[in-house]
C-alpha positions as CSV (number, residue, x, y, z in Angstrom):
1,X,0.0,0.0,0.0
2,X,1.5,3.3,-0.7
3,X,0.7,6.6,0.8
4,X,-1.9,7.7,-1.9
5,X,-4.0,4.8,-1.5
6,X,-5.3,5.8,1.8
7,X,-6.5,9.3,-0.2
8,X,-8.7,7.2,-2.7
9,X,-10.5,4.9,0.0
10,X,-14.1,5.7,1.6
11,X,-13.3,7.3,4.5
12,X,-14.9,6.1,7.8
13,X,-17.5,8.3,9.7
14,X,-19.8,8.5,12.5
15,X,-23.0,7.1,11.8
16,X,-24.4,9.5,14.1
17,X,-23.6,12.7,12.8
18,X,-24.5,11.6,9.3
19,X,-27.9,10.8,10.7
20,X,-27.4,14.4,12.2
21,X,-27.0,15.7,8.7
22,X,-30.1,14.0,7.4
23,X,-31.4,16.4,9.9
24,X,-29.9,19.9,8.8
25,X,-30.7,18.8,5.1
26,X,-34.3,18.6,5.5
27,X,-34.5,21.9,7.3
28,X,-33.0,23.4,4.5
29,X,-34.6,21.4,1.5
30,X,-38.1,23.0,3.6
31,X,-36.6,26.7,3.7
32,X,-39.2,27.3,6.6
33,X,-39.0,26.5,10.3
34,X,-40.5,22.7,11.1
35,X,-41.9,20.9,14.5
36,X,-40.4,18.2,15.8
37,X,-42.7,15.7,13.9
38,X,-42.5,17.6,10.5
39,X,-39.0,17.7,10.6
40,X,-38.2,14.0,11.8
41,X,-40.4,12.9,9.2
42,X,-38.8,14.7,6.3
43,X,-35.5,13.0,7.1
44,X,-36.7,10.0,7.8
45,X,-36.1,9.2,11.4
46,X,-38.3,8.4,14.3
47,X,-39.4,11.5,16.1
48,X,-37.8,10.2,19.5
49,X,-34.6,9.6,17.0
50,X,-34.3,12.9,16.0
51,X,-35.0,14.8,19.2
52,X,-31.7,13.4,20.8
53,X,-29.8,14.8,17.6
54,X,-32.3,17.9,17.7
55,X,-30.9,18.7,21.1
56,X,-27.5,18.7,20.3
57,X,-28.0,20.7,17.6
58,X,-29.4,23.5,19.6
59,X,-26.3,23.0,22.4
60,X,-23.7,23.5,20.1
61,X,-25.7,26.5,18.5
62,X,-26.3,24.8,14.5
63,X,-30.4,24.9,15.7
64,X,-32.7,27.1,17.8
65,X,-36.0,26.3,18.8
66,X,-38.4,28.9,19.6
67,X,-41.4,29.3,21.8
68,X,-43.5,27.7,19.2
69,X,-41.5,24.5,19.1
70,X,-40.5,25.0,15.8
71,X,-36.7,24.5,14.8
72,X,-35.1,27.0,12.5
73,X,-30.9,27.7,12.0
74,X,-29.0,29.0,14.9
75,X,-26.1,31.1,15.5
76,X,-22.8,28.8,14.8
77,X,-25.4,28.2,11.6
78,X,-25.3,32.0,10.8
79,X,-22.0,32.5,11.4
80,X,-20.7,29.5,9.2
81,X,-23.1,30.9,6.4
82,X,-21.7,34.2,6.4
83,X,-17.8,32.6,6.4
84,X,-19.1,30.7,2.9
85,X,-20.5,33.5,1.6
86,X,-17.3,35.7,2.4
87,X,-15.2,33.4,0.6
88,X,-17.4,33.2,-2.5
89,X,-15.9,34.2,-5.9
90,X,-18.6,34.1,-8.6
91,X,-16.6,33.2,-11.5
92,X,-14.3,30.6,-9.6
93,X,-17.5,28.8,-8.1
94,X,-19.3,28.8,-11.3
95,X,-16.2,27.4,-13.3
96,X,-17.3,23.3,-12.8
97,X,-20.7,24.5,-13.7
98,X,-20.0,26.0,-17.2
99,X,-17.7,23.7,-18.1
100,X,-20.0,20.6,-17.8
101,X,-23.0,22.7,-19.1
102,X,-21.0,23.2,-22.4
103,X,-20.3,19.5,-22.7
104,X,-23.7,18.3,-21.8
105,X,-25.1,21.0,-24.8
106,X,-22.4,20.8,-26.9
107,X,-23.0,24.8,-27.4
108,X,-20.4,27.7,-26.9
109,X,-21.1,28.6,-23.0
110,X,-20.3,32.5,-21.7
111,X,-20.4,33.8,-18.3
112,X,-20.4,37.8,-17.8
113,X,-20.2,39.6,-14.8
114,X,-21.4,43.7,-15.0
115,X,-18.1,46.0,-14.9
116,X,-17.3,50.0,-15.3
117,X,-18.3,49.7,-19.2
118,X,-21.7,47.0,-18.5
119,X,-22.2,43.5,-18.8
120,X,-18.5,42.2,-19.6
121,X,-17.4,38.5,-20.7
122,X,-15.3,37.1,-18.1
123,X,-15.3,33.4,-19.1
124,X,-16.2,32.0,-22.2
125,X,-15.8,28.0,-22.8
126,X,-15.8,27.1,-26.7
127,X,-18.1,24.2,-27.6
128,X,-16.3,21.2,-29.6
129,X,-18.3,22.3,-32.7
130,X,-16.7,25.1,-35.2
131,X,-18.8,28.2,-34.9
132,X,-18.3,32.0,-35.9
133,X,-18.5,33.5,-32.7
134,X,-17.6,37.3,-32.5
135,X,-16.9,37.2,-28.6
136,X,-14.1,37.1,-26.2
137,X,-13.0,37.5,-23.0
138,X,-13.2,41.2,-22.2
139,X,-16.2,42.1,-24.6
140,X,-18.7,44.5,-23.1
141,X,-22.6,43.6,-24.3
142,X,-24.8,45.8,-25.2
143,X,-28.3,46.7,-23.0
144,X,-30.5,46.9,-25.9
145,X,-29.5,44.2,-28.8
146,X,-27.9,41.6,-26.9
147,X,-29.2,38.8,-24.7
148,X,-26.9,38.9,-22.2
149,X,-27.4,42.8,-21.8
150,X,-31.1,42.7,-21.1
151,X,-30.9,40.0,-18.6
152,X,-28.7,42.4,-16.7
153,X,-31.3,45.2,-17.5
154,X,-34.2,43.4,-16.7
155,X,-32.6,43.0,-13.1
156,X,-31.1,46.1,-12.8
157,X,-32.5,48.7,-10.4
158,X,-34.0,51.6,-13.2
159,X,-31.4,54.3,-11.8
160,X,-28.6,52.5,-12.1
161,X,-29.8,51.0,-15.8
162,X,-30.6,54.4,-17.1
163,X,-27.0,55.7,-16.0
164,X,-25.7,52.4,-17.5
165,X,-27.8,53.1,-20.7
166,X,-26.5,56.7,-21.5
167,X,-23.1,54.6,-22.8
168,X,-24.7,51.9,-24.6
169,X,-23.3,52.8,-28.0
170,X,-19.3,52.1,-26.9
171,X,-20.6,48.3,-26.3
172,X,-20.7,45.0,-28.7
173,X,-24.0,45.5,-30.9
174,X,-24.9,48.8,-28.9
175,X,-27.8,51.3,-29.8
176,X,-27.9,54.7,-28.7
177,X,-30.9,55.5,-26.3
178,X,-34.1,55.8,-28.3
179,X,-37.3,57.5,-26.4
180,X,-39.5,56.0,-29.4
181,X,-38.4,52.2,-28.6
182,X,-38.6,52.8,-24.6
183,X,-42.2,50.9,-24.2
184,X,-41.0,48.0,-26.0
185,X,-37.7,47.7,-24.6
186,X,-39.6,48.2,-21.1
187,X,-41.9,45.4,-22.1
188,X,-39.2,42.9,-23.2
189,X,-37.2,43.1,-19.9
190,X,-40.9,42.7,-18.1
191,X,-40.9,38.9,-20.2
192,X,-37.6,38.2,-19.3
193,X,-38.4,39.0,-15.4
194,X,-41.7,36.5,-16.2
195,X,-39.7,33.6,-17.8
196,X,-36.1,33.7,-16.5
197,X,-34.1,34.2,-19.4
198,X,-34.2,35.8,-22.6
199,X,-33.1,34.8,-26.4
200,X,-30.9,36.6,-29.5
201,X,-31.6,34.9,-32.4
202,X,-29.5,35.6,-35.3
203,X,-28.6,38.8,-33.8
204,X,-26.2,40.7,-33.3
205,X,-24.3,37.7,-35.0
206,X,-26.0,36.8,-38.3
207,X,-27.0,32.8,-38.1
208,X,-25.8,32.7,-34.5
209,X,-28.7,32.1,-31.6
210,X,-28.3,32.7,-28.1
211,X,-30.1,32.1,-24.2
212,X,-29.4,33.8,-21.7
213,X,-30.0,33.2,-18.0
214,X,-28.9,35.4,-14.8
215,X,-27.3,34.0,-11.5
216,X,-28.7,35.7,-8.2
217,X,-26.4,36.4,-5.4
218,X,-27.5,35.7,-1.1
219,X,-28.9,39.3,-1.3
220,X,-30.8,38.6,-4.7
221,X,-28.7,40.9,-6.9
222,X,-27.4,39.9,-10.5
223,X,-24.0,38.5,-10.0
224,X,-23.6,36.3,-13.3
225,X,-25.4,36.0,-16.6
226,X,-25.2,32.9,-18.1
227,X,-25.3,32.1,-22.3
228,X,-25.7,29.4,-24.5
229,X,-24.6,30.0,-28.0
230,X,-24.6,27.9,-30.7
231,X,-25.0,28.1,-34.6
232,X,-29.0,28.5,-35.8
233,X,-29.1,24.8,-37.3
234,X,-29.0,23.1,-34.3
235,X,-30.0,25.0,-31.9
236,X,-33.2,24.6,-30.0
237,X,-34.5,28.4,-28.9
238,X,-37.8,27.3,-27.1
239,X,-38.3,28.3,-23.7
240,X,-39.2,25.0,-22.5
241,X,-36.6,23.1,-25.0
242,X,-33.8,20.8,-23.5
243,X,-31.5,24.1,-24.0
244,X,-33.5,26.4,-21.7
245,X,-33.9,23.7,-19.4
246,X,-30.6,22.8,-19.1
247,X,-29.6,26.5,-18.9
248,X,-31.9,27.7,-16.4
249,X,-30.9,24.3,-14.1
250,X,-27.5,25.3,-14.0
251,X,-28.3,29.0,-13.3
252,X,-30.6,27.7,-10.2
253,X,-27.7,25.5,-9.2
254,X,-25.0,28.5,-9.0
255,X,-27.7,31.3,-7.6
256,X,-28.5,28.5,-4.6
257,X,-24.8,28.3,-4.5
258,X,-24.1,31.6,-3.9
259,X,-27.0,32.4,-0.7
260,X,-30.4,32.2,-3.2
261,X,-32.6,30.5,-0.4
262,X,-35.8,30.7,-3.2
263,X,-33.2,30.1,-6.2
264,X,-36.1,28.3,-7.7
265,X,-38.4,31.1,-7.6
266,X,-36.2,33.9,-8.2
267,X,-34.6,32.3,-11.5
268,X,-38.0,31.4,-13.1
């Protein structure tokens, strides 16, 4: 046996602190406070079972219970949240994510993050098919004719987009503001708010389609938009399509990653 072989074995545990974490997963698969009974029965333990982990859980501060009986996260719990979430970086966390989401779709996958000049390409992972792609790293998107652009705008708070807006002509595909083309600009981020993600197709690359999705942050801000992109041919543009499914599971994925406790909700 050499030293690396004890690195790729099981590793032993205690059976009672994985029952333990049968516990904690339940109360955060419910994302609501639970009795003693509701939560026992979610992980699948007696409720006599779980009240002996239950009240180790509030000793050592992971639970409280309240006067109500109900068991919701204590403070070691909020204090090892906030550590995660202080030691978060977007683009690092997301990096597993994008990769496998371009290999499962075979499609060109971006990731932007909004910087001084807007919505910016920080990661871009080329699909294994040959496509004209007119993007790199570094490319700012516009607001108005890109994908990726009106996600951000359509979760944007309207001060900040207007100020954002005012510069939309220095970025890829940009438009100068237009008063006549406000109510349907206004009415297209209102859609993408409704569905979760939002489509380019053939535009501002000829034949090239595009679906965009955003990633939400613990405090429900915009911290990644995510894009498929892949040649018109083959590529499936539906909302519903194994594309935007695919998409919009990975999106929910990273935004519960990051502190989304409704990711589902939030990301449509």
């Amino acid at each position: 046996m050499t030293m690396f072989d004890e690195d790729i074995k099981p590793q032993r545990g205690i059976n009672a602190l994985d029952a333990t974490g049968d516990l904690l997963r339940a109360l955060v698969a419910a994302g609501q406070p639970l009795t003693l009974r509701d939560l026992a029965a979610a992980a699948g333990m007696p409720p006599a079972k779980a009240f002996a982990h239950l009240v180790s859980l509030v000793k050592v501060g992971l639970l409280a219970r309240d006067d109500a009986g109900l068991f919701h996260a204590g403070p070691l719990s909020r204090e090892l949240g906030l550590i995660a979430l202080q030691r978060l970086s977007p683009i690092r966390d997301a990096e597993s994510e994008i990769v496998a989401l371009a290999a499962s779709t075979s499609m060109t996958v971006a990731a932007a993050a909004l910087g001084p000049l807007g919505p910016t390409v920080i990661r871009l992972e080329e699909s294994a098919r040959p496509q004209h792609v007119s993007l790199r790293v570094g490319t700012a998107m516009s607001f108005v004719n890109t994908a990726i652009g009106r996600v951000y705008a359509a979760h944007l708070p309207a001060d900040v987009l207007a100020s954002l807006m005012e510069q939309d002509g220095i970025r890829l595909a940009g438009a100068a503001p237009d008063a006549a083309l406000e109510a349907a600009y206004r009415a297209r981020l209102d859609g993408i708010r409704a569905r979760g993600l939002d489509t380019a197709l053939g535009a501002p690359v000829p034949g090239i389609h595009t679906l965009a999705a955003p990633v939400f942050d613990h405090t429900g801000s915009v911290c990644l938009v995510i894009a498929l992109i892949g040649s018109s041919g083959g590529f499936d543009s539906a909302a519903d399509g194994p594309l935007a499914r695919a998409l919009l599971a990975a999106t929910r994925r990273l935004s519960w990653r990051f502190g989304l406790m409704e990711a589902g909700d939030k990301a449509g």
